[in-house]
C-alpha positions in Angstrom: 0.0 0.0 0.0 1.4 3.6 -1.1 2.0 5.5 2.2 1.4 9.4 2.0 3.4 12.0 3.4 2.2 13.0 6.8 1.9 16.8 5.3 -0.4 16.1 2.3 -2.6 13.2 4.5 -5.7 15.7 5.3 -4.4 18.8 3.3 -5.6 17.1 0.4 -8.3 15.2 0.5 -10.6 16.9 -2.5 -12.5 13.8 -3.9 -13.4 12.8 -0.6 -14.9 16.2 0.4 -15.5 18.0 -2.2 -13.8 20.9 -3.5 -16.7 22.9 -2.8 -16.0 21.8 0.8 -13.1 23.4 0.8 -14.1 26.6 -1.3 -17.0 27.2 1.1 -15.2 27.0 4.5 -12.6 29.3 2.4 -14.7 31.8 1.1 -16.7 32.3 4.9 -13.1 32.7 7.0 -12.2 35.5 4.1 -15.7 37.2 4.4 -15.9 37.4 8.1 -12.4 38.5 7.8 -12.1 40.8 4.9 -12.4 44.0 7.2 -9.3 43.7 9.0 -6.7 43.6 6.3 -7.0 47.6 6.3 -6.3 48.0 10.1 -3.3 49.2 11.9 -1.1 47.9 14.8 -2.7 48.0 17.8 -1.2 47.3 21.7 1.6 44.4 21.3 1.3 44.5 17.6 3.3 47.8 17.8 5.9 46.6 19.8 6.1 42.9 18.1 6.5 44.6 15.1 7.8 48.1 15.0 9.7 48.1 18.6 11.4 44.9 18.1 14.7 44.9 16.3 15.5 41.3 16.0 12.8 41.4 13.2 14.1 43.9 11.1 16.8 42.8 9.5 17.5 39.1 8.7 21.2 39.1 10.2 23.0 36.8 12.0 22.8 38.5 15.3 19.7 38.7 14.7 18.5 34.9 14.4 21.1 34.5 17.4 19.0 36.7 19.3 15.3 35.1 18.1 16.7 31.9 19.4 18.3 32.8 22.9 16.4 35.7 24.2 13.2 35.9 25.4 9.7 36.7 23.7 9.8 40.7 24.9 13.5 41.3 24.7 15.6 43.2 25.6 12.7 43.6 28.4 12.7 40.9 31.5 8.4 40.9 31.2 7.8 37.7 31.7 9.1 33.6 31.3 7.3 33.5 27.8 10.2 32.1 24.9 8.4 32.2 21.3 11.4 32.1 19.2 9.7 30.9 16.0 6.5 33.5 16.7 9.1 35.8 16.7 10.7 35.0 13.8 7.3 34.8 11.6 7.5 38.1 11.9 10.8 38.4 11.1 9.5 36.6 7.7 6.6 39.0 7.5 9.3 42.2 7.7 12.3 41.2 5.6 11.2 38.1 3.2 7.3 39.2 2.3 8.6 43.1 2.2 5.7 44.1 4.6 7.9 46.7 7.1 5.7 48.6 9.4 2.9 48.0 6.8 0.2 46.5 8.5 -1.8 44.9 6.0 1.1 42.3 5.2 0.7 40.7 8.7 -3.0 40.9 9.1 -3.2 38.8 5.7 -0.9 36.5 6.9 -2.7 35.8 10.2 -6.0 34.9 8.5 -4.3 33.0 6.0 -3.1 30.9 9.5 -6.4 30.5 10.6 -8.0 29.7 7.0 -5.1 26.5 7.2 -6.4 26.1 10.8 -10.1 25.9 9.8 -9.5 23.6 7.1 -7.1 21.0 10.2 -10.4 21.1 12.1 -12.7 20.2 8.9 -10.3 17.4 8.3 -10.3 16.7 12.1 -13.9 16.6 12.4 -14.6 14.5 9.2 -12.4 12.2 10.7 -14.4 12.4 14.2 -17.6 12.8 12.9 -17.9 10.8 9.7 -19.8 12.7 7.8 -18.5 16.0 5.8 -22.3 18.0 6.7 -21.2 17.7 10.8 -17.8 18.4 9.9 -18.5 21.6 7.8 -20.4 23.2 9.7 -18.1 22.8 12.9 -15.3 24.2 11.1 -17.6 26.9 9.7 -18.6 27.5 13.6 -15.0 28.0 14.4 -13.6 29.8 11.7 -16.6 32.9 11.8 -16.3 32.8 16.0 -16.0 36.2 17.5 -13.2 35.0 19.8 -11.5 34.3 16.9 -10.9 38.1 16.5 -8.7 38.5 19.7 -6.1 35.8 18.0 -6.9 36.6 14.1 -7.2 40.6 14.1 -4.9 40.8 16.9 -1.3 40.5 15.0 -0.1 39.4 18.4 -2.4 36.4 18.0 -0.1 35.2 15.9 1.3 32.9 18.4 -2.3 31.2 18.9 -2.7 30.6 15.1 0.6 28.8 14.9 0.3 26.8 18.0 -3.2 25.7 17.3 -2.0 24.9 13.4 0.9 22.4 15.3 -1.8 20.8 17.8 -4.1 20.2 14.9 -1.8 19.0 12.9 0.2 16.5 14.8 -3.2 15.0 16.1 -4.2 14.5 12.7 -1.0 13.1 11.8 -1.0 10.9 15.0 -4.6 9.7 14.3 -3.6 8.6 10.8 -3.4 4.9 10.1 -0.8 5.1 8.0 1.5 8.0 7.2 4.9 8.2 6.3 7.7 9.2 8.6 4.7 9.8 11.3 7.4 10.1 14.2 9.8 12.8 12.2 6.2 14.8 11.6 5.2 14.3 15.1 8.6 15.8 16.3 8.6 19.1 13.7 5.0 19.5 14.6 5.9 19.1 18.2 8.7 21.2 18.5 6.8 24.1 16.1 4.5 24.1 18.6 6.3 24.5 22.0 8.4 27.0 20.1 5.5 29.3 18.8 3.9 29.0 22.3 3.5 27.5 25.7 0.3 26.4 25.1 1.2 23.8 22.3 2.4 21.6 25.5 -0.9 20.0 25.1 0.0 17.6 22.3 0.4 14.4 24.0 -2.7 14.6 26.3 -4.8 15.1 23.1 -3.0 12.4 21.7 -4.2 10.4 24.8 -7.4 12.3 24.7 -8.0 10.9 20.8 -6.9 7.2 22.4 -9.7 6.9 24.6 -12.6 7.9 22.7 -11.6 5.9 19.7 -10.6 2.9 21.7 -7.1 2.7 19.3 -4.3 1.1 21.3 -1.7 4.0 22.3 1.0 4.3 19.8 3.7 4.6 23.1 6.6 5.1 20.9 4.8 8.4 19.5 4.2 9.8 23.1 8.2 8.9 23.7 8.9 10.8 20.7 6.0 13.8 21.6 7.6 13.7 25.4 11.4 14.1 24.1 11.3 16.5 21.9 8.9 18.6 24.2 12.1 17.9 26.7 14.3 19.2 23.9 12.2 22.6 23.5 12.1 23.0 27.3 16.0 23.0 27.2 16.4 25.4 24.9 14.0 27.3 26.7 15.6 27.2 30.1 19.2 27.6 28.3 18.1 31.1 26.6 16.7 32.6 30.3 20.1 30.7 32.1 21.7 34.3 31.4 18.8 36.9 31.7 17.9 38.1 34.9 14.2 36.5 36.5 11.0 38.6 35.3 8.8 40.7 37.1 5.2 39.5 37.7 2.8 42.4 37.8 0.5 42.0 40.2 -2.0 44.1 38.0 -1.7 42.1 34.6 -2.6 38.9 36.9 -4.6 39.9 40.5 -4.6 35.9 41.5 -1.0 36.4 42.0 -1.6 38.6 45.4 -4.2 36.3 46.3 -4.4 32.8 48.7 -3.9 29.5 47.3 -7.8 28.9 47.7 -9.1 31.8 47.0 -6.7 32.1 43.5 -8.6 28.4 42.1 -11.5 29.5 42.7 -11.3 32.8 41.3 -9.9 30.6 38.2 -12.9 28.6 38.1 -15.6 31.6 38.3 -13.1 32.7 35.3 -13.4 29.1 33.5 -17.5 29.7 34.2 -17.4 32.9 32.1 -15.2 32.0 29.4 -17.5 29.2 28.5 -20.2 31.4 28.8 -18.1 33.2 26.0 -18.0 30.4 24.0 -21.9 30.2 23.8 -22.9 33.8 23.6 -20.1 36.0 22.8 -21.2 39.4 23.1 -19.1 40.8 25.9 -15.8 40.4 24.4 -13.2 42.4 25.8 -9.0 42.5 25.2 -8.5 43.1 29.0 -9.6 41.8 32.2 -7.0 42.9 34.5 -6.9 44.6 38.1 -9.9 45.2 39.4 -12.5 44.2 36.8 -12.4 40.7 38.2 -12.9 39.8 42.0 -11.6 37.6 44.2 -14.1 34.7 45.1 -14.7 32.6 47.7 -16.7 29.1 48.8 -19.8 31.4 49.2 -19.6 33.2 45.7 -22.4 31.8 43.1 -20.7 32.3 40.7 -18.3 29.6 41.6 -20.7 27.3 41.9 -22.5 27.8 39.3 -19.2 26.9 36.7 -18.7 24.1 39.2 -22.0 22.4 38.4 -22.0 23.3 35.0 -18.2 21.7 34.4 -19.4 19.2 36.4 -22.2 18.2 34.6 -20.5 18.1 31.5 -18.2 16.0 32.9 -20.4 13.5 34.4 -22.4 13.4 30.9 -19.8 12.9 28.6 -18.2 10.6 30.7 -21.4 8.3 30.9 -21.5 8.2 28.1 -18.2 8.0 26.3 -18.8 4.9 24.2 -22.4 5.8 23.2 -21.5 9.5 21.9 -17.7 9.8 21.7 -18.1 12.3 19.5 -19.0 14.6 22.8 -16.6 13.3 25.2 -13.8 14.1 22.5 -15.1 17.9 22.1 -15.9 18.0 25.8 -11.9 16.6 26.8 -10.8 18.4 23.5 -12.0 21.8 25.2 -10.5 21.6 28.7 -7.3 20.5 27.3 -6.4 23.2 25.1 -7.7 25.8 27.8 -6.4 23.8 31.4 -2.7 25.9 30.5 -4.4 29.0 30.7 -6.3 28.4 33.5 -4.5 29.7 36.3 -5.5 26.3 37.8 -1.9 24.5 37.7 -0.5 27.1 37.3 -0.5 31.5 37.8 0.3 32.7 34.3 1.0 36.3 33.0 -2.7 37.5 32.8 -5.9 36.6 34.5 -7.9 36.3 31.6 -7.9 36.9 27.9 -10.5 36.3 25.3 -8.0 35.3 22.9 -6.9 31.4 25.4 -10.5 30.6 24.1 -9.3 30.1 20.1 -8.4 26.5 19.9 -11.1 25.9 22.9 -13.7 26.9 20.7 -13.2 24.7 18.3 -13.8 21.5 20.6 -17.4 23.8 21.3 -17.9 23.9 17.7 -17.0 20.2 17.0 -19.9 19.5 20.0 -22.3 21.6 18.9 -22.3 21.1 15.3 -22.7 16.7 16.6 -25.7 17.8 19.1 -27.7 19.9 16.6 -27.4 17.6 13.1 -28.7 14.8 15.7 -31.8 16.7 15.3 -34.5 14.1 13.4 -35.9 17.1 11.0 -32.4 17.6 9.2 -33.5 20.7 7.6 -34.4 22.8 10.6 -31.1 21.3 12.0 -29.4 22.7 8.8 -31.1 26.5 9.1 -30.1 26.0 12.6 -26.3 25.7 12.2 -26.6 28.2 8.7 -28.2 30.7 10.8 -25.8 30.3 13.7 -22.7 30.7 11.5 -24.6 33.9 10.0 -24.6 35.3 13.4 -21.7 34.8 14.8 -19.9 36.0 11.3 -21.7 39.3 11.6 -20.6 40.0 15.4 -17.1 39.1 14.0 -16.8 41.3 11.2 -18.7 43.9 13.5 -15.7 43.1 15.9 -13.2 43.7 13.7 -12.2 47.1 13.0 -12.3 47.9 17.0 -8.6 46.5 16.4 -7.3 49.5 14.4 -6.0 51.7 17.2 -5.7 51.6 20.8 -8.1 54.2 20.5 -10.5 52.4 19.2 -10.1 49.1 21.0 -9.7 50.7 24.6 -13.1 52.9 23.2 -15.1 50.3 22.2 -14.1 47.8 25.6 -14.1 49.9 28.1 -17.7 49.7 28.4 -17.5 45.8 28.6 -15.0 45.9 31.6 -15.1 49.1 33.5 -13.3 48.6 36.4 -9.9 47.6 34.1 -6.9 49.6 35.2 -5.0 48.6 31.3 -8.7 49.4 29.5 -8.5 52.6 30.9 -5.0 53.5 30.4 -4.9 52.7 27.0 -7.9 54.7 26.3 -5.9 58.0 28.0 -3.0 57.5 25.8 -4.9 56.4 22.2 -6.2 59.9 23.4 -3.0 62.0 23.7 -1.8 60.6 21.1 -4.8 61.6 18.4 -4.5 64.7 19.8 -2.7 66.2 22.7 -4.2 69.0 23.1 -7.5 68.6 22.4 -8.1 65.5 24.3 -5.9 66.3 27.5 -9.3 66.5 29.5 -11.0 63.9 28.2 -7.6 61.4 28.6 -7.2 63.0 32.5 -10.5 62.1 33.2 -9.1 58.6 32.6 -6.2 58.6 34.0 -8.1 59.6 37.1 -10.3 56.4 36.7 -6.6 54.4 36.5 -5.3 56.0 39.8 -8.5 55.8 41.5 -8.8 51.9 40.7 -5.0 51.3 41.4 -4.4 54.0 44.2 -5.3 51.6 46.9 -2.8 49.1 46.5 0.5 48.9 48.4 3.5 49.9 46.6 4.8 46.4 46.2 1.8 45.2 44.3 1.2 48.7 42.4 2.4 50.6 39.4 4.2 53.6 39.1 2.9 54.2 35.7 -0.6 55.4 36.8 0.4 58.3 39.3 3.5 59.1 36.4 1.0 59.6 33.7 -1.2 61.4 35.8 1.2 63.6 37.1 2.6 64.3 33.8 -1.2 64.9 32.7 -1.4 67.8 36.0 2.1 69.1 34.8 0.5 70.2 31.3 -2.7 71.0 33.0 -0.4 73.9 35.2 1.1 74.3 31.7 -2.0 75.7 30.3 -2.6 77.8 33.2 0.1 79.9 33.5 2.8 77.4 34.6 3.9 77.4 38.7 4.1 81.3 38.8 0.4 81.3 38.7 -1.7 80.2 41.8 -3.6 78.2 39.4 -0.5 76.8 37.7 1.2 76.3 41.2 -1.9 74.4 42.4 -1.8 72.0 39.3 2.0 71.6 39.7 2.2 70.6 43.5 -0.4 68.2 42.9 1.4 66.5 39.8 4.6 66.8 42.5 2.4 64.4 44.9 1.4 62.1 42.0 4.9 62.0 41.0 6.0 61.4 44.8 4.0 58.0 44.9 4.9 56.9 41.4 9.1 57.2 42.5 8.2 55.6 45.8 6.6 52.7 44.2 9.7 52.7 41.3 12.0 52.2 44.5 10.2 49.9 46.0 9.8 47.5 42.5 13.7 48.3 41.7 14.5 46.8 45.1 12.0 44.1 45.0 12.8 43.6 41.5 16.7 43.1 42.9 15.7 40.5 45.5 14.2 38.6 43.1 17.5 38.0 41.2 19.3 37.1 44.3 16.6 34.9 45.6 16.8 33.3 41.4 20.4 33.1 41.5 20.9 35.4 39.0 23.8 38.3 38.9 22.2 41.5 39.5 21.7 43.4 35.8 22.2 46.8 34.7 19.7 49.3 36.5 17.2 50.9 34.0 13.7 51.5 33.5 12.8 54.3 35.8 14.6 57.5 34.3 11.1 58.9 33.1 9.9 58.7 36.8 12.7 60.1 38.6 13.4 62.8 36.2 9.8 64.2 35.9 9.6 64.2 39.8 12.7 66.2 39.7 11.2 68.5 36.5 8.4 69.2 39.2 10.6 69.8 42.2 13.2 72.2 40.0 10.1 74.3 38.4 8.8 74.7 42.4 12.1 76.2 43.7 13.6 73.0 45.5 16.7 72.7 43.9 18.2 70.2 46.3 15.5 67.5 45.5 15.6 68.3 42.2 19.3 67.2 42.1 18.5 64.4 44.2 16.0 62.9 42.0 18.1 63.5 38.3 21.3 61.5 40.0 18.7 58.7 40.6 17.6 59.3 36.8 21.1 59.1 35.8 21.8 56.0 37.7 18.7 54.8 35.3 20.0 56.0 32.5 23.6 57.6 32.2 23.4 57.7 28.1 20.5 60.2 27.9 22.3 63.8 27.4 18.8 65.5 28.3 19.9 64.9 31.8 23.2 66.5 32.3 21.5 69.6 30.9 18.6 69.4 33.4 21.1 69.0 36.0 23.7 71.9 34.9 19.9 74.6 34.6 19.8 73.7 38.6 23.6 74.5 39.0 23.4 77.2 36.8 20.0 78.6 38.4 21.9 78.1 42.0 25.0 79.6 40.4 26.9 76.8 41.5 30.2 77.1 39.5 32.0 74.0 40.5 28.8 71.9 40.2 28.3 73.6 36.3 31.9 72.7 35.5 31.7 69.3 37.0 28.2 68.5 35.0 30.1 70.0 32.3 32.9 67.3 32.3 30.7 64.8 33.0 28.4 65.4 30.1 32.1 65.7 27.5 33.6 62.3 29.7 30.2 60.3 28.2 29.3 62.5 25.0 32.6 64.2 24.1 33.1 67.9 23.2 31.1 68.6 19.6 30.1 71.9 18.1 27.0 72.6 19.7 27.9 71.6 23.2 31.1 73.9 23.0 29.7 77.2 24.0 28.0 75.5 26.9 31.2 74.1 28.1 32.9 77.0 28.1 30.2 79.4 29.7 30.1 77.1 32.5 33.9 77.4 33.1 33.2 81.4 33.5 31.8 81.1 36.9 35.1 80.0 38.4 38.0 82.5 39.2 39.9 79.7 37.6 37.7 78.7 34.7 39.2 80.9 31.7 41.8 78.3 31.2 39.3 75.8 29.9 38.5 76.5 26.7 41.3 76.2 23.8 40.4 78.0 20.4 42.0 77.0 17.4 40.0 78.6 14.7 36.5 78.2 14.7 36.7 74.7 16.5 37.4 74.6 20.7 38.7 71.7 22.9 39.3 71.2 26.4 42.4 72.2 27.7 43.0 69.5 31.0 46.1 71.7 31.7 43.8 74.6 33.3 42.9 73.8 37.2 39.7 73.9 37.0 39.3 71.8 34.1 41.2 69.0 35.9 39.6 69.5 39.5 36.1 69.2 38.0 37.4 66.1 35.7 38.6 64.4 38.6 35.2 65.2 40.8 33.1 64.7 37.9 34.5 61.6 36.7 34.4 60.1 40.3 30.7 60.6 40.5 30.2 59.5 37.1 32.1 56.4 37.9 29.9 56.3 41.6 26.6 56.3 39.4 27.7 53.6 36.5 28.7 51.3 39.6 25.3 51.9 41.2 23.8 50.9 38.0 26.0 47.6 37.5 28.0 48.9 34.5 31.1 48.3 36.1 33.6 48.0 33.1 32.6 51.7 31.9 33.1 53.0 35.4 36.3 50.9 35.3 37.7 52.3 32.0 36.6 55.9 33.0 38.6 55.6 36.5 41.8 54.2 34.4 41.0 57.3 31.7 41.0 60.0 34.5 44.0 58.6 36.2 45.8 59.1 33.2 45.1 62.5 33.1 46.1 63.1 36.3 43.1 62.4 38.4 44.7 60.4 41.9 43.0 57.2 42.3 40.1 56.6 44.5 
């Protein structure tokens, strides 16, 4: 008997279903989808695509870094390692020529899902037996509104290929005969676990597939499945060996602050109203983080409402496994995919996104396409299922274009989940950035919301974005009236100084917690960064109030941030100057020439801050129309040597201790003494 190739075994099976099969399932996922090939990037997208550099340029360094870093490099977010998500869109930039272009990546991701629609058809003809079931349960998935959160979302694109592995090595696996089965299990596999976490699931739907057919377990498949999920898991574990341990926001997932107890069964209230998703999917939503879901506890009826409905699910299909295994497949098919995003095993990075439900829904549509054909009058079970698919294509291609802008995603959800911290946030800044001005109000208004639905929280389970932004937001509200001359302006000013107060407090607090982390990890403790915008608008405040002290206070804690940002030195050298501080001038002076050098436009700045000191004329050599510093002249040498010590004290501070090394050893050899 001629043995197919594992790839071509369900991809091609046109005179068993028809091409119009095929052509009709096709034509469906294009026309509930059609509307988002003109949409932009919208929240990850932007970063995934525009903010990553790994993507843009099909280099060596680059690959290098697809394979060893993590999913948000150079950023330590999270565990997640995606290397060949990554590098899709790596193919999408470079090899298809789409840039920053949206519209390349959007047709690429429902292109994914059409392939994935057509693995479930061929899934369910082989489950079902008949092509009318089948069709219309692949039809049922591919129009599904939650569909839109992993096919209009360009950051879905980690879904679509995961689910296309999953599918396809349980296809492959439930062949009879295929070629080289164990090699495809193993690419499929190892796709998989490299696309996403989620893909994990492979060998318990392998089991899963087992029991309702009966089929004696292929055991040297699993043993292949199990090492090459081993194999991913290495590489995994080898590219975070050298990064330090993430941060695990407390706001992106609340169950983290919560008991053991009271965590699960917040996860199953959760599990409750995602399959209450999956039957009437009207609320959808792209956040559901701090506060817009409660804690729970044994009292809640909520929880016990999912418990009996799981549980009866459960007991049914279970019943009756060899009279309808149809069900029990769809039922175990479902939990599966969704049990690694259930906070159940284990707490993941978010609480609760509509997007874990896209290969869930497709065991739902496999169940309820098998209940509704079992109806005796076919034809009303027909315009059933037809008028089911009509519906949920329309709230589909109604959902679409909400995933243009943040704007109009954060507009169109906040409505659905109000109490959202994120939902809120990203409204305020879709805002600002349509337009600054005009909007400032109505983007304060929401960055009060934020504050007031974060401001309760202790620092070490808080945010310092929200009181940042909102300070920031007060700042250009003093702006407008007059700036802090004005009582009005002063008024708006010392209250952005409060906001900005609690958002460097909780900074410190993260940095240090963040810190602890990496010793309590074993990991070396990495470069300080991430907190220069904090520090240096609390010292923009303090500096336009009069306090010049704090002011100088909060930049050096900037600078510690972020030494390479020239903006600084000049903040810190309008203090000096406004204190008429000569040696503290000439000593920001050197500083900023020790890390930037001496060009043409800093020159003049250099040398009027060299004027203040009885010393100072000496600084400046002329030789033509081009200046350089003269380290002969006293001052230029004392203020070097000061300079450079603190300079050196902040990069050491920061963990970049070869820099402060080789700018100790450069001073020296200009004739700064050791220290």
């Amino acid at each position: 008997m001629r043995v197919k190739p594992a790839i071509l075994l369900y991809l091609k099976p046109a005179e068993k279903a028809g091409w119009k099969s095929y052509a009709g399932l096709c034509a469906m996922t294009l026309a509930a989808y059609a509307n988002s090939f003109g949409l932009g990037l919208a929240l990850d997208a932007k970063r995934l695509v525009l903010q990553d550099t790994r993507v843009h340029a099909a280099t060596p360094a680059n690959l290098k870094l697809i394979l060893w870093t993590n999913y948000w490099f150079p950023h330590a977010q999270d565990r997640l390692y995606r290397p060949l998500t990554t590098f899709s869109f790596l193919v999408n930039y470079v090899f298809l020529g789409s840039g920053g272009n949206p519209v390349g990546y959007h047709v690429v991701n429902v292109l994914l899902h059409l392939g994935n629609v057509l693995l479930v058809f061929a899934l369910g003809r082989k489950l079902l037996g008949q092509n009318a079931a089948a069709w219309f349960a692949a039809a049922l998935w591919a129009v599904h509104p939650v569909g839109t959160e992993s096919v209009t979302n360009i950051a879905g694109r980690a879904d679509l290929l995961a689910a296309a592995c999953i599918l396809g090595g349980l296809l492959v696996y439930a062949a009879d005969a295929v070629r080289d089965r164990q090699l495809a299990l193993a690419a499929l596999c190892l796709a998989g676990c490299l696309s996403k976490e989620s893909a994990a699931v492979l060998p318990a739907v392998m089991l899963l597939w087992d029991l309702t057919t009966g089929r004696k377990p292929r055991w040297a498949d699993y043993g292949v499945v199990l090492a090459t999920m081993a194999a991913a898991f290495w590489l995994r574990e080898r590219s975070f060996a050298g990064q330090p341990f993430p941060e695990l926001p407390f706001l992106d997932n609340p169950l983290r602050g919560m008991g053991f107890w009271t965590a699960r069964l917040t996860a199953v209230k959760i599990l409750g109203m995602e399959l209450a998703l999956l039957v009437w999917p009207a609320n959808l939503a792209f956040d559901h983080s701090y506060n817009q879901i409660g804690p729970s506890g044994w009292r809640d009826p909520a929880v016990w409402v999912a418990v009996a409905v799981m549980a009866e699910i459960v007991f049914l299909v279970t019943l009756r496994r060899k009279r309808d295994p149809v069900s029990f497949f769809a039922a175990g098919f479902c939990a599966l995919t969704i049990l690694p995003t259930a906070n159940l095993l284990v707490l993941i990075g978010s609480i609760m996104a509509v997007r874990f439900l896209y290969l869930p829904a497709a065991g739902f549509a496999l169940a309820a396409s098998s209940l509704v054909l079992r109806l005796k009058n076919r034809r009303a079970a027909y315009g059933i299922l037809a008028a089911a698919v009509a519906v949920l294509a329309v709230r589909t291609v109604l959902r679409n274009p909400v995933w243009d802008t943040d704007l109009s995603l954060a507009s169109a959800d906040v409505k659905a989940v109000p109490e959202s911290f994120r939902v809120h946030g990203v409204l305020a800044s879709g805002l600002l950035t349509q337009n600054r001005a005009a909007n400032l109000d109505a983007a304060m208004k929401e960055s009060e919301i934020v504050w007031s639905i974060v401001e309760p929280l202790p620092p070490e389970l808080n945010s310092d974005q929200p009181p940042d932004e909102l300070s920031i937001l007060c700042r250009n509200k003093g702006d407008l009236a007059g700036g802090p001359e004005t009582p009005a302006g002063r008024a708006w000013y010392e209250r952005a100084l409060d906001l900005a107060q609690k958002a460097a407090d909780i900074a410190l607090v993260r940095r240090r917690l963040f810190r602890e982390a990496q010793i309590a990890h074993g990991k070396p403790l990495p470069i300080t960064a991430g907190y220069e915008d904090v520090y240096a608008n609390l010292a923009i405040l303090h500096y336009a109030l009069g306090h010049d002290g704090p002011a100088l206070e909060w930049y050096r804690k900037a600078l510690v941030e972020a030494p390479e940002r020239r903006d600084l030195y000049e903040d810190v050298a309008m203090v000096y100057a406004r204190r008429k501080d000569g040696e503290g001038l000439a000593r920001t002076a050197m500083q900023e020439i020790a890390m930037f050098g001496l060009t043409d436009k800093t020159a003049p700045a250099f040398a009027a801050a060299f004027q203040l000191l009885p010393d100072g004329g000496c600084a400046a050599i002329r030789n033509g129309n081009a200046m350089r510093v003269n380290y002969e002249c006293p001052a230029v040498l004392r203020s070097l040597c000061s300079g450079a010590a603190e300079l050196a004290a902040i990069l050491r501070e920061r963990q970049s201790m070869r820099p402060a090394q080789e700018m100790e050893a450069t001073v020296r050899a200009k004739g700064c003494p050791a220290r």
